[in-house]
mmCIF file as Biopython writes it, N, C-alpha, C and O atoms, coordinates in Angstrom:
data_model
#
loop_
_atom_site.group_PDB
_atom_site.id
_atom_site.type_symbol
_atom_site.label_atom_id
_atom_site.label_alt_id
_atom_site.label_comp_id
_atom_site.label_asym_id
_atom_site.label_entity_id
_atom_site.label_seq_id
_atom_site.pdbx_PDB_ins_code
_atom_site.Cartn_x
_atom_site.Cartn_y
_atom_site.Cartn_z
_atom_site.occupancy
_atom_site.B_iso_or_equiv
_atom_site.auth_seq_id
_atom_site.auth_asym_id
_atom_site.pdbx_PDB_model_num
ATOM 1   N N  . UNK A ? 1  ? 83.629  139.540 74.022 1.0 0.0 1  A 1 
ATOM 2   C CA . UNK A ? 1  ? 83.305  139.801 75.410 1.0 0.0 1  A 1 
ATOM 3   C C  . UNK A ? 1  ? 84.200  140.906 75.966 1.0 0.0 1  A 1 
ATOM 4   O O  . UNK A ? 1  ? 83.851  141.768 76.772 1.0 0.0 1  A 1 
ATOM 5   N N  . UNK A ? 2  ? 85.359  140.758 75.436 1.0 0.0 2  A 1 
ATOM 6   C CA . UNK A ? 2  ? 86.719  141.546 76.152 1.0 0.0 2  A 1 
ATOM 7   C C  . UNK A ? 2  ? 85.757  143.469 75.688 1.0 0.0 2  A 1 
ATOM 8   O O  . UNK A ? 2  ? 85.531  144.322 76.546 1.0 0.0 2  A 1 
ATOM 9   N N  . UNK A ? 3  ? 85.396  143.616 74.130 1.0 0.0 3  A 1 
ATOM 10  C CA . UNK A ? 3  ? 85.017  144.968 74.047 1.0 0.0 3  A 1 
ATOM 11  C C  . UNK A ? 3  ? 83.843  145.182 74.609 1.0 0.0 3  A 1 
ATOM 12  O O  . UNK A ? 3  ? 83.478  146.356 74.663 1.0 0.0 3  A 1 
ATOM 13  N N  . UNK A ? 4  ? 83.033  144.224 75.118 1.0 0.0 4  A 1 
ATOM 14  C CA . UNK A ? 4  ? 81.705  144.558 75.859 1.0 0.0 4  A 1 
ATOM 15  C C  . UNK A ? 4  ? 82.257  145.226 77.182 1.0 0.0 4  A 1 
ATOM 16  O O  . UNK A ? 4  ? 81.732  146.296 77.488 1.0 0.0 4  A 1 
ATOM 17  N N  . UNK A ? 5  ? 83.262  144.723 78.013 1.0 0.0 5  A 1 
ATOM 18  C CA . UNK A ? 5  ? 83.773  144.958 78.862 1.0 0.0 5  A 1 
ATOM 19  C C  . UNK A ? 5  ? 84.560  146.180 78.555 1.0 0.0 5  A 1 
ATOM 20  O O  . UNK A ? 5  ? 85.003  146.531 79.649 1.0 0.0 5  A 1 
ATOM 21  N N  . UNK A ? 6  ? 84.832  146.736 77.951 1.0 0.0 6  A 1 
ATOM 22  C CA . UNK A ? 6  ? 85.788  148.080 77.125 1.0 0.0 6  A 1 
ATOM 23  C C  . UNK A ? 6  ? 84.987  149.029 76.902 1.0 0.0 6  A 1 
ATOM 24  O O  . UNK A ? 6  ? 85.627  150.067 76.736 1.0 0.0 6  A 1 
ATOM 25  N N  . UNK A ? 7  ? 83.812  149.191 76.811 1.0 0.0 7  A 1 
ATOM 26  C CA . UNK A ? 7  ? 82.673  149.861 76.503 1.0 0.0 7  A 1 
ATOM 27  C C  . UNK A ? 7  ? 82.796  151.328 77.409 1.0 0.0 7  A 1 
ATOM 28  O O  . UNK A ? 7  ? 82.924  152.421 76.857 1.0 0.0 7  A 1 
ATOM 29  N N  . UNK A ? 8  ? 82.740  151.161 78.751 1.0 0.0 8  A 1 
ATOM 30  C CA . UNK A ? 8  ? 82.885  152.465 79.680 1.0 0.0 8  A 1 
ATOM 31  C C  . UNK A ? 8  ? 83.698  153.150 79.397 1.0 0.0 8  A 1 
ATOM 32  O O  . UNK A ? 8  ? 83.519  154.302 79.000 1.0 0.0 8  A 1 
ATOM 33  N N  . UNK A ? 9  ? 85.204  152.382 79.591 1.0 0.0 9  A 1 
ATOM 34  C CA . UNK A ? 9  ? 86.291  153.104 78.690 1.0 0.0 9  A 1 
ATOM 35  C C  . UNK A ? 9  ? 85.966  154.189 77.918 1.0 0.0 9  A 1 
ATOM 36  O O  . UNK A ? 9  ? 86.069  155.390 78.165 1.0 0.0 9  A 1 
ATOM 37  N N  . UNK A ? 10 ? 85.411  153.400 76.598 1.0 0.0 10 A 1 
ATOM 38  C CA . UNK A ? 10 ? 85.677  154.235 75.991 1.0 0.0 10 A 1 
ATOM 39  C C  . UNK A ? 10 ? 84.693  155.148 76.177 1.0 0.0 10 A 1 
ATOM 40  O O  . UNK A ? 10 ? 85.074  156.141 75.559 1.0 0.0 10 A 1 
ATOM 41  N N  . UNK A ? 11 ? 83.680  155.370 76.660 1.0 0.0 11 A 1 
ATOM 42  C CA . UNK A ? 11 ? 83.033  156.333 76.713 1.0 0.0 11 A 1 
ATOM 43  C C  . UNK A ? 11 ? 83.461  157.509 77.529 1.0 0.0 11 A 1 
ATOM 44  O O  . UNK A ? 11 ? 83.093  158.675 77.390 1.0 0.0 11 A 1 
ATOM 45  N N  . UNK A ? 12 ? 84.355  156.984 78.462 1.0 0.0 12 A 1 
ATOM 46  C CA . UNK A ? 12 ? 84.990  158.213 79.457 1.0 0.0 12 A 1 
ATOM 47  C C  . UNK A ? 12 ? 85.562  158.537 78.875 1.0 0.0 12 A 1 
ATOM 48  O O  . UNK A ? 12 ? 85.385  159.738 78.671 1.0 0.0 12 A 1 
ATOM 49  N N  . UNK A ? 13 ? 87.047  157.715 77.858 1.0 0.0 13 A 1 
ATOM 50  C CA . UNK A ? 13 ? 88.409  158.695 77.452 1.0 0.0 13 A 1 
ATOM 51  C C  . UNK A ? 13 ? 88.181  158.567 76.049 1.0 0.0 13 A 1 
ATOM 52  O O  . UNK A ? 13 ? 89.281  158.792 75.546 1.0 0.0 13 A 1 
ATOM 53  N N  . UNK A ? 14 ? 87.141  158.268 74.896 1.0 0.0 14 A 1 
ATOM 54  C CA . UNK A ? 14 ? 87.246  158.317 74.081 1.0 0.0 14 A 1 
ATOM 55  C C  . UNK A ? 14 ? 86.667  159.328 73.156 1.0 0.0 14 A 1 
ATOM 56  O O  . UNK A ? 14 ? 86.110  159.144 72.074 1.0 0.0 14 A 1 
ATOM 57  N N  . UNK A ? 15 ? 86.879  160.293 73.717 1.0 0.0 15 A 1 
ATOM 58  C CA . UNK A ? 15 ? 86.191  161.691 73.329 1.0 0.0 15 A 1 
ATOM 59  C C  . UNK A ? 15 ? 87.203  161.584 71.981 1.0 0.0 15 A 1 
ATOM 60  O O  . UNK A ? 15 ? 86.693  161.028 71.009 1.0 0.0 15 A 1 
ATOM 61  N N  . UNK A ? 16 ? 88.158  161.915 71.880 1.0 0.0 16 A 1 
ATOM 62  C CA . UNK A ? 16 ? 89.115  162.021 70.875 1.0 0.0 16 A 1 
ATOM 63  C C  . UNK A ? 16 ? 88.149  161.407 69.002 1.0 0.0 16 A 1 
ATOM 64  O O  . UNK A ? 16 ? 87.710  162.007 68.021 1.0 0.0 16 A 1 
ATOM 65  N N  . UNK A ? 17 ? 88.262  159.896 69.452 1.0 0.0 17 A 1 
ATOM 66  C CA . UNK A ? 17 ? 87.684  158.787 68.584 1.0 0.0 17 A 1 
ATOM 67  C C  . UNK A ? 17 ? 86.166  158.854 68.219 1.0 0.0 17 A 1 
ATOM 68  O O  . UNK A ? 17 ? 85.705  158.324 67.207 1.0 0.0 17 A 1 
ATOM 69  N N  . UNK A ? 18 ? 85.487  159.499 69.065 1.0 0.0 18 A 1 
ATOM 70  C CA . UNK A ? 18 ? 84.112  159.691 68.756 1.0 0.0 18 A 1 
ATOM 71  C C  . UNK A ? 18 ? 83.796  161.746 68.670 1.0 0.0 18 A 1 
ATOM 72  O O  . UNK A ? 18 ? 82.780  162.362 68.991 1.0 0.0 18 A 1 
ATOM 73  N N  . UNK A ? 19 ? 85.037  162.244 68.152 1.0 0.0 19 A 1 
ATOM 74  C CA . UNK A ? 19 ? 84.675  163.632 68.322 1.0 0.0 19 A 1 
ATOM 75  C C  . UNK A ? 19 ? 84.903  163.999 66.552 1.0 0.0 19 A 1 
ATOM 76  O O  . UNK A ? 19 ? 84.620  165.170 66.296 1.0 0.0 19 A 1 
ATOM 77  N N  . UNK A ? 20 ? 85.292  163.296 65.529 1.0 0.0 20 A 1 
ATOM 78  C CA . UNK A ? 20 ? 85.269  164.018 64.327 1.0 0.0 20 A 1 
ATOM 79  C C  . UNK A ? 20 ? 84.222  162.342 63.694 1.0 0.0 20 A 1 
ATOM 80  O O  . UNK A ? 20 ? 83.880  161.301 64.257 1.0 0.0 20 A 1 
ATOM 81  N N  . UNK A ? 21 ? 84.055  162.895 62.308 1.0 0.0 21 A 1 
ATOM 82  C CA . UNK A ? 21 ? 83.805  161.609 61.679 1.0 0.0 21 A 1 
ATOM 83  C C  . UNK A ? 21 ? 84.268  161.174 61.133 1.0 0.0 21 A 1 
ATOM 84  O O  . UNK A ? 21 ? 83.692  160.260 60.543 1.0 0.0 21 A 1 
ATOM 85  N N  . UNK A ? 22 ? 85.703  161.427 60.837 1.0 0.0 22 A 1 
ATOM 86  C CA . UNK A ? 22 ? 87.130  160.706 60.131 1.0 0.0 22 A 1 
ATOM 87  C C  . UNK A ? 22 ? 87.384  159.749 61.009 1.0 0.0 22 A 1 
ATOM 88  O O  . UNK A ? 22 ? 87.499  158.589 60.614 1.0 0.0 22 A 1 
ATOM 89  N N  . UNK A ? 23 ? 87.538  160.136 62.589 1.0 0.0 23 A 1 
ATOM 90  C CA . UNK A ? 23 ? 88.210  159.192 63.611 1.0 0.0 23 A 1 
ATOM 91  C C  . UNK A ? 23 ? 88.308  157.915 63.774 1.0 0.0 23 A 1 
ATOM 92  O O  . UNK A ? 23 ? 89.265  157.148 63.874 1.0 0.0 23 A 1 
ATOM 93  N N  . UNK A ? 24 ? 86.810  157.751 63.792 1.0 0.0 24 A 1 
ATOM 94  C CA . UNK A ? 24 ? 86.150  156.330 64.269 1.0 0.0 24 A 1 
ATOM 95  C C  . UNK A ? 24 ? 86.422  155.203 62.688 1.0 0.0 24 A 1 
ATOM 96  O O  . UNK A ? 24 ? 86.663  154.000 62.786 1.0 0.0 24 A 1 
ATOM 97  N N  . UNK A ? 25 ? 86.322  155.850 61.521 1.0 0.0 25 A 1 
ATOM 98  C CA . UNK A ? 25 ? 86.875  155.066 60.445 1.0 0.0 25 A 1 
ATOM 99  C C  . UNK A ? 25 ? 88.242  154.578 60.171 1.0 0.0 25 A 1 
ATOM 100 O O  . UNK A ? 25 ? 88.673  153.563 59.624 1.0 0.0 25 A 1 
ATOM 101 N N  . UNK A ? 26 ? 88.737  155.512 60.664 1.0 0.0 26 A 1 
ATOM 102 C CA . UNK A ? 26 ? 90.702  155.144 60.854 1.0 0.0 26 A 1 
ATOM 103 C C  . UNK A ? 26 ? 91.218  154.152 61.782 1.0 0.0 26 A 1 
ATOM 104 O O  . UNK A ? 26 ? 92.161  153.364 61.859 1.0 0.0 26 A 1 
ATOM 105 N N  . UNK A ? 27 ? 90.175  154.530 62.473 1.0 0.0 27 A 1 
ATOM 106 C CA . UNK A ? 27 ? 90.167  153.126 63.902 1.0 0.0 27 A 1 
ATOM 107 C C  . UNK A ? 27 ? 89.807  152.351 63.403 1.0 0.0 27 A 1 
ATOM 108 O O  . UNK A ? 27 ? 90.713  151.597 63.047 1.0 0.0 27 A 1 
ATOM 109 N N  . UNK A ? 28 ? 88.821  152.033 63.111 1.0 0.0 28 A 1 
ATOM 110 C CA . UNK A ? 28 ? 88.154  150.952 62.363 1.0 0.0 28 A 1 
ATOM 111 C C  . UNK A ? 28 ? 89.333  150.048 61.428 1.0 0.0 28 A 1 
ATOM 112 O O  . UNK A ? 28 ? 89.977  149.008 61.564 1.0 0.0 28 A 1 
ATOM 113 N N  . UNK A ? 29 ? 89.188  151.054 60.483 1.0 0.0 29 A 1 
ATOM 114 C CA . UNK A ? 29 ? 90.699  150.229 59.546 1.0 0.0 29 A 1 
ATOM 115 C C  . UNK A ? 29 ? 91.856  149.529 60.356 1.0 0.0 29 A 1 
ATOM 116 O O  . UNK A ? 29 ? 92.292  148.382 60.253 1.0 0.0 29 A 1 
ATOM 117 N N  . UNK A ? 30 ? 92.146  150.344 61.016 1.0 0.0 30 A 1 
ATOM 118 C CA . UNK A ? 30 ? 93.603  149.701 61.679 1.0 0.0 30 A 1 
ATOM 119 C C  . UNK A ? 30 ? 93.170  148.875 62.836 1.0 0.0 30 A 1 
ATOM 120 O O  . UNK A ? 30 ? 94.081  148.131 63.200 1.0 0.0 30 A 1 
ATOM 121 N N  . UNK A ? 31 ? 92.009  148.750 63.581 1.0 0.0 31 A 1 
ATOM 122 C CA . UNK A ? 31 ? 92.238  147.245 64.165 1.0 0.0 31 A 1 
ATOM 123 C C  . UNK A ? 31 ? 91.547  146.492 62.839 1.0 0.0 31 A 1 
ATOM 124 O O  . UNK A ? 31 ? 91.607  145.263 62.821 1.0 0.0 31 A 1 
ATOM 125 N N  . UNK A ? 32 ? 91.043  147.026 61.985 1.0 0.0 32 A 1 
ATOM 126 C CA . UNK A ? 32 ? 90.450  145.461 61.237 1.0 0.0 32 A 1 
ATOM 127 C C  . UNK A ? 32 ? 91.616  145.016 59.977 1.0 0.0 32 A 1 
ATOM 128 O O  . UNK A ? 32 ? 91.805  143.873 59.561 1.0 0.0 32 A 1 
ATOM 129 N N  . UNK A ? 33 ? 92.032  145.766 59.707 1.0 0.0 33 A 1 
ATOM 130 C CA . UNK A ? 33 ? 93.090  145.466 58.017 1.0 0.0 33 A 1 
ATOM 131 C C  . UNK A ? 33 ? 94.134  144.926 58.877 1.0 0.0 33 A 1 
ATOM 132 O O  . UNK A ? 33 ? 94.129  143.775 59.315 1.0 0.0 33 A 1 
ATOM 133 N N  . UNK A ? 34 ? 95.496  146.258 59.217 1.0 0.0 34 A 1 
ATOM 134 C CA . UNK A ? 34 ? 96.318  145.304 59.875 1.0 0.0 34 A 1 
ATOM 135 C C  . UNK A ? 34 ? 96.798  144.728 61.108 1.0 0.0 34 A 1 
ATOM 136 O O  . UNK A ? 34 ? 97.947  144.370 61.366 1.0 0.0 34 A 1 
ATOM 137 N N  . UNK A ? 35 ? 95.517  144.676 62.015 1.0 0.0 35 A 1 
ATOM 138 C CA . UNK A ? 35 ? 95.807  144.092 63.479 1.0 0.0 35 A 1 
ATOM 139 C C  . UNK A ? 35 ? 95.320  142.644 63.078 1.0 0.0 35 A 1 
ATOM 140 O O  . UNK A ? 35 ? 95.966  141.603 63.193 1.0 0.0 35 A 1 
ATOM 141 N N  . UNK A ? 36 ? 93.784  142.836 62.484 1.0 0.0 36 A 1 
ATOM 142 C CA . UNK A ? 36 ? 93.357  141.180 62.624 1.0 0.0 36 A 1 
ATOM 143 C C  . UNK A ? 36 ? 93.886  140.332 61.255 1.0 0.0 36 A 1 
ATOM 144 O O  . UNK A ? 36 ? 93.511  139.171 61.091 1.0 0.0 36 A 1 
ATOM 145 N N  . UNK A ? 37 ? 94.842  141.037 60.224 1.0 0.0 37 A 1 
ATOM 146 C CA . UNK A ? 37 ? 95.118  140.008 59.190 1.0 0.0 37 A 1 
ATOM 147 C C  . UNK A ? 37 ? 96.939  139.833 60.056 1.0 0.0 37 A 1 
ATOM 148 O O  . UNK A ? 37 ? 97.636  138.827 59.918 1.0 0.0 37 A 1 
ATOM 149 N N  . UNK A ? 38 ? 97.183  140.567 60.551 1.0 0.0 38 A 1 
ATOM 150 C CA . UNK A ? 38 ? 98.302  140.338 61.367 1.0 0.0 38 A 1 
ATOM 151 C C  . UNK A ? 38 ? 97.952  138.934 61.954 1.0 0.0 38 A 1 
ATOM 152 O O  . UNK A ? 38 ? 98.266  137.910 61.347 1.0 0.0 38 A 1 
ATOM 153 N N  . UNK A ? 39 ? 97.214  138.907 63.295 1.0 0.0 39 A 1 
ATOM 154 C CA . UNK A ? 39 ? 96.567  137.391 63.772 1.0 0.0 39 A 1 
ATOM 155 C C  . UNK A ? 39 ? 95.990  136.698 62.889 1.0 0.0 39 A 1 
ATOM 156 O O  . UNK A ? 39 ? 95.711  135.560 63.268 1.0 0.0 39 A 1 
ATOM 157 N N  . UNK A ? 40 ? 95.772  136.894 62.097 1.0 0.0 40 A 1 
ATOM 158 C CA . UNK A ? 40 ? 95.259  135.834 61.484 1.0 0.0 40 A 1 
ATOM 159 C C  . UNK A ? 40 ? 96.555  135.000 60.516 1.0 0.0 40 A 1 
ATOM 160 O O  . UNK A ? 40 ? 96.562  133.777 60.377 1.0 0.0 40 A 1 
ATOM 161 N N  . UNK A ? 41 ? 97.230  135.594 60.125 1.0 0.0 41 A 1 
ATOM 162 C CA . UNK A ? 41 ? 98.511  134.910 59.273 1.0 0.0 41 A 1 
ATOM 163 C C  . UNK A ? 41 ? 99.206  134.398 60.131 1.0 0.0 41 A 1 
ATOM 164 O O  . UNK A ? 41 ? 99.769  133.356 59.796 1.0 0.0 41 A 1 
ATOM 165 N N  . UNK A ? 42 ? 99.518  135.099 62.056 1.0 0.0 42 A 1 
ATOM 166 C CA . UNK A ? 42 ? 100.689 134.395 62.947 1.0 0.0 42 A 1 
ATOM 167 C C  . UNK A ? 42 ? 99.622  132.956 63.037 1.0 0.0 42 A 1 
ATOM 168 O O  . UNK A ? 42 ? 100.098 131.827 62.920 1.0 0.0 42 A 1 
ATOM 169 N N  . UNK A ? 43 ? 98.176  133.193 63.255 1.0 0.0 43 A 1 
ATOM 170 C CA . UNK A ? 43 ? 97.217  131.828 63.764 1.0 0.0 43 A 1 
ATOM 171 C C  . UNK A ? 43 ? 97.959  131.160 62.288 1.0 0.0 43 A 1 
ATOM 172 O O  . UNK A ? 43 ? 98.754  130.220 62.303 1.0 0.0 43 A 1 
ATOM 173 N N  . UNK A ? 44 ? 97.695  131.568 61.590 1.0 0.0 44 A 1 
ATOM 174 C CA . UNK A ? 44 ? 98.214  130.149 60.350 1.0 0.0 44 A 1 
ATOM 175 C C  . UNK A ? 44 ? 98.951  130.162 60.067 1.0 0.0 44 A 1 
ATOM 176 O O  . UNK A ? 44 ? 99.078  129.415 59.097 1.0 0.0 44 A 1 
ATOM 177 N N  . UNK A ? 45 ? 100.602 131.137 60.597 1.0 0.0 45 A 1 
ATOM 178 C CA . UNK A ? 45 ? 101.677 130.530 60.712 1.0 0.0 45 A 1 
ATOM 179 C C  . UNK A ? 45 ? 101.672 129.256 61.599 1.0 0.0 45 A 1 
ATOM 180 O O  . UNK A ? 45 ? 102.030 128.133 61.242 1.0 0.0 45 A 1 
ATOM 181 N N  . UNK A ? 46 ? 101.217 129.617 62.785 1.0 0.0 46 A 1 
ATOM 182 C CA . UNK A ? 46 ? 101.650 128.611 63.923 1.0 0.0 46 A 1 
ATOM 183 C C  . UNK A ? 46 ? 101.263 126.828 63.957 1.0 0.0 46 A 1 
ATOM 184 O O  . UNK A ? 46 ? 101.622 125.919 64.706 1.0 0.0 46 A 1 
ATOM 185 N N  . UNK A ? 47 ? 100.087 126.906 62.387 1.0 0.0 47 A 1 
ATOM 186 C CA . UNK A ? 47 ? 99.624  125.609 62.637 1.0 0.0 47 A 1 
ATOM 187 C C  . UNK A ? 47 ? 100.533 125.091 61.729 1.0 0.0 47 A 1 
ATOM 188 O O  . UNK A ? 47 ? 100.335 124.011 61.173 1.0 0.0 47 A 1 
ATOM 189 N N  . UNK A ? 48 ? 101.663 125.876 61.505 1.0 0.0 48 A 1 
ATOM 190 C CA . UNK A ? 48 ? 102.374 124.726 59.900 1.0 0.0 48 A 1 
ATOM 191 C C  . UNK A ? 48 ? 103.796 124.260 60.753 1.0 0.0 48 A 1 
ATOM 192 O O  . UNK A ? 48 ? 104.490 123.372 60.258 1.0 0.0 48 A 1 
ATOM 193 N N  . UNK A ? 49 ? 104.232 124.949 62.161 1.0 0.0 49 A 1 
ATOM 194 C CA . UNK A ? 49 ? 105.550 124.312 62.907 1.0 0.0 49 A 1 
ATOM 195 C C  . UNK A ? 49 ? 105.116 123.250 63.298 1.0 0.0 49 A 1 
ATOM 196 O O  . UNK A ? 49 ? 104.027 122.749 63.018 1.0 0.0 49 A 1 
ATOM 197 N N  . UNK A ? 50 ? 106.281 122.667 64.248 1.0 0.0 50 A 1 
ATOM 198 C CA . UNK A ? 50 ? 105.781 122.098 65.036 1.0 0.0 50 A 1 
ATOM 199 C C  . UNK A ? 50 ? 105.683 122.751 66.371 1.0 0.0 50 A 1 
ATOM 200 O O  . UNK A ? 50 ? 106.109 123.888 66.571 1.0 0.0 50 A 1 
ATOM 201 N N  . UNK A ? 51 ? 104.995 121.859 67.475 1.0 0.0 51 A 1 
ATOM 202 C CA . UNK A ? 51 ? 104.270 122.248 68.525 1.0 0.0 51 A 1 
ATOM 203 C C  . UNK A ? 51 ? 105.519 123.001 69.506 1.0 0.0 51 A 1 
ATOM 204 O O  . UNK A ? 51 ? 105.206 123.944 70.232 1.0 0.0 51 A 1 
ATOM 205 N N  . UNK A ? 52 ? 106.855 122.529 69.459 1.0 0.0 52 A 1 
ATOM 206 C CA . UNK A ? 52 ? 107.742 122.970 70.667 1.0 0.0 52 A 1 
ATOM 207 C C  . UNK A ? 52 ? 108.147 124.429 69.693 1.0 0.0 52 A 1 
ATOM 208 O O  . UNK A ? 52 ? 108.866 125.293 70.194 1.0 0.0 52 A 1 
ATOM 209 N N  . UNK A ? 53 ? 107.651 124.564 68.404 1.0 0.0 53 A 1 
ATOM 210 C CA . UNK A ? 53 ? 108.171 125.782 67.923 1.0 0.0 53 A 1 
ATOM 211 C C  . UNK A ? 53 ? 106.841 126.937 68.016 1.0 0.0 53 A 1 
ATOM 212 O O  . UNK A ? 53 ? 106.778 128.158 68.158 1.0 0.0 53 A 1 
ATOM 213 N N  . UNK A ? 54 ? 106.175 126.196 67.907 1.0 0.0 54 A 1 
ATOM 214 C CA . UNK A ? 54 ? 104.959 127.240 68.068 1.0 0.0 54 A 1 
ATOM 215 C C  . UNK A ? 54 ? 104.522 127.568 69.703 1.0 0.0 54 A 1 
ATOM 216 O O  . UNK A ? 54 ? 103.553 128.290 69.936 1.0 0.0 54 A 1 
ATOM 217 N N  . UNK A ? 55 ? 105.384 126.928 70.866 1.0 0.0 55 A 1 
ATOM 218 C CA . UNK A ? 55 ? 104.895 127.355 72.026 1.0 0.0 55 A 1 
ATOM 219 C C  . UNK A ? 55 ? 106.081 128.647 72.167 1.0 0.0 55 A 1 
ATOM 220 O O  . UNK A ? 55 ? 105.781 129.580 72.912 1.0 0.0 55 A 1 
ATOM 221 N N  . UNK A ? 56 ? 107.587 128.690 71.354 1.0 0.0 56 A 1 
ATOM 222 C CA . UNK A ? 56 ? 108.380 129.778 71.803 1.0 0.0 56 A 1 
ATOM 223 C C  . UNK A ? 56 ? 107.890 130.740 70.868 1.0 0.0 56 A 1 
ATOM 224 O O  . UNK A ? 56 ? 107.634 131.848 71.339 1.0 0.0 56 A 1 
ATOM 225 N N  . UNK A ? 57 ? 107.688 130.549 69.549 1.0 0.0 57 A 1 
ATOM 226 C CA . UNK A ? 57 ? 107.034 132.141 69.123 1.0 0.0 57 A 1 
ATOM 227 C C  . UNK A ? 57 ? 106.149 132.179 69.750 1.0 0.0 57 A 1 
ATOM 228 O O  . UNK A ? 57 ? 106.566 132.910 70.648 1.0 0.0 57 A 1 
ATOM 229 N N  . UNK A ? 58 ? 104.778 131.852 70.106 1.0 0.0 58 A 1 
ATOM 230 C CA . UNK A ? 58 ? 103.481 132.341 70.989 1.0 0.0 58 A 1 
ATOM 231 C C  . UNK A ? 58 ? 103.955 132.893 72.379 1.0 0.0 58 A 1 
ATOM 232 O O  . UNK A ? 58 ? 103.143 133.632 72.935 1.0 0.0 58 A 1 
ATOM 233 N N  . UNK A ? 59 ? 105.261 132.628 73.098 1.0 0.0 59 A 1 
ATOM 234 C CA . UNK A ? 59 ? 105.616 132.836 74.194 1.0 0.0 59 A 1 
ATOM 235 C C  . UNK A ? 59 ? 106.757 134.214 74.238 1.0 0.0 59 A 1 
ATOM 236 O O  . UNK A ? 59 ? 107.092 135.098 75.026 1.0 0.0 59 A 1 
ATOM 237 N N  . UNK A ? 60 ? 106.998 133.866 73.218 1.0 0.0 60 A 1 
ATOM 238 C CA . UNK A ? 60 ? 108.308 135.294 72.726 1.0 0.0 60 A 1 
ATOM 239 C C  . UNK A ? 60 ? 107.055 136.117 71.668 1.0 0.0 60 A 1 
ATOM 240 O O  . UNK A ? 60 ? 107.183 137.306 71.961 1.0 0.0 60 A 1 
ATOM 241 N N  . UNK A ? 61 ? 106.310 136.039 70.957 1.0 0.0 61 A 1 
ATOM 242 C CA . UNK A ? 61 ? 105.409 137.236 70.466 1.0 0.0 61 A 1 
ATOM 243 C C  . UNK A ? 61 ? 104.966 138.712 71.566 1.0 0.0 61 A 1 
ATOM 244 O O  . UNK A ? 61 ? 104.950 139.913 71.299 1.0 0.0 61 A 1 
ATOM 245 N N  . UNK A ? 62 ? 104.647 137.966 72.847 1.0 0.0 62 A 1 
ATOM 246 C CA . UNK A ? 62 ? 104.088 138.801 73.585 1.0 0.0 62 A 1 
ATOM 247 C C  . UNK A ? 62 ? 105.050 139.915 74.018 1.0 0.0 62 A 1 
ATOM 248 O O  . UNK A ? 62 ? 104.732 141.102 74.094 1.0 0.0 62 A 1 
ATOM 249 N N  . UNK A ? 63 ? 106.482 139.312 74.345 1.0 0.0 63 A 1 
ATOM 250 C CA . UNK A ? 63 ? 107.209 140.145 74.666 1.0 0.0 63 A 1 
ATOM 251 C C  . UNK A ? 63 ? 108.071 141.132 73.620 1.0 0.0 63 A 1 
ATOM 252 O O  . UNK A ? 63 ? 108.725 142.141 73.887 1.0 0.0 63 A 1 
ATOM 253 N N  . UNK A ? 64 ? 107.883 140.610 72.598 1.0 0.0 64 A 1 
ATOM 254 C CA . UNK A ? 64 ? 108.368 141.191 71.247 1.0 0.0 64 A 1 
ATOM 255 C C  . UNK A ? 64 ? 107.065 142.393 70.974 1.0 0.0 64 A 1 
ATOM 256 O O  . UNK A ? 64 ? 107.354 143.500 70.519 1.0 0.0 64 A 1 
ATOM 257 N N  . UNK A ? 65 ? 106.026 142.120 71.219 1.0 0.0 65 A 1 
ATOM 258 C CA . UNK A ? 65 ? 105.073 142.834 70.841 1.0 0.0 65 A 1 
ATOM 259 C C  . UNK A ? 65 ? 104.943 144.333 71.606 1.0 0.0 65 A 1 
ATOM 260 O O  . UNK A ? 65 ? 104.366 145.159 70.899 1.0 0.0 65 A 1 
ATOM 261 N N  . UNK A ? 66 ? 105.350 144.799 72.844 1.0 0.0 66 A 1 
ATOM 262 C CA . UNK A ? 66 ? 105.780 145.544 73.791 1.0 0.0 66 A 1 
ATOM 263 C C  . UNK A ? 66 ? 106.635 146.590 73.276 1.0 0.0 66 A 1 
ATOM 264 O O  . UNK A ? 66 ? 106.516 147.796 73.491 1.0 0.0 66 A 1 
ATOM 265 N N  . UNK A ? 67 ? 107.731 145.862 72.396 1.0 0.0 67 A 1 
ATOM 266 C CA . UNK A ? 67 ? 109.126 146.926 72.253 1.0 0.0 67 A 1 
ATOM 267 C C  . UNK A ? 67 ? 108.298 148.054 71.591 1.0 0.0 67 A 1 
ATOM 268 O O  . UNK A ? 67 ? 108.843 149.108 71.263 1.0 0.0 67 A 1 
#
């Protein structure tokens, strides 16, 4: 839902990403290889703590994720 909503975006500033045909594949790769196997290993880190440990990494990720 969130990229349905992202859609205008990118059509205004994403000239860059939709202007060669290398672009849009490099993008591609890097949110799919290592953004979503990234979430996907913290999601199945988090189910092997316990619960008071998995609310401070989920709560300290976000701000770690910034630097």
């Amino acid at each position: 839902m969130g990229g349905v909503l992202l859609i205008p975006r990118l059509v205004s500033t994403g000239v860059p990403l939709l202007a060669t045909t290398q672009a849009f594949p490099v993008d591609a790769y890097k949110a799919l290889i290592p953004r979503f196997r990234g979430y996907l290993l913290f999601g199945y880190g988090l189910t092997r703590v316990p619960a008071s440990t998995a609310t401070t990494i989920t709560l300290t990720e976000a701000a770690v994720v910034g630097i």
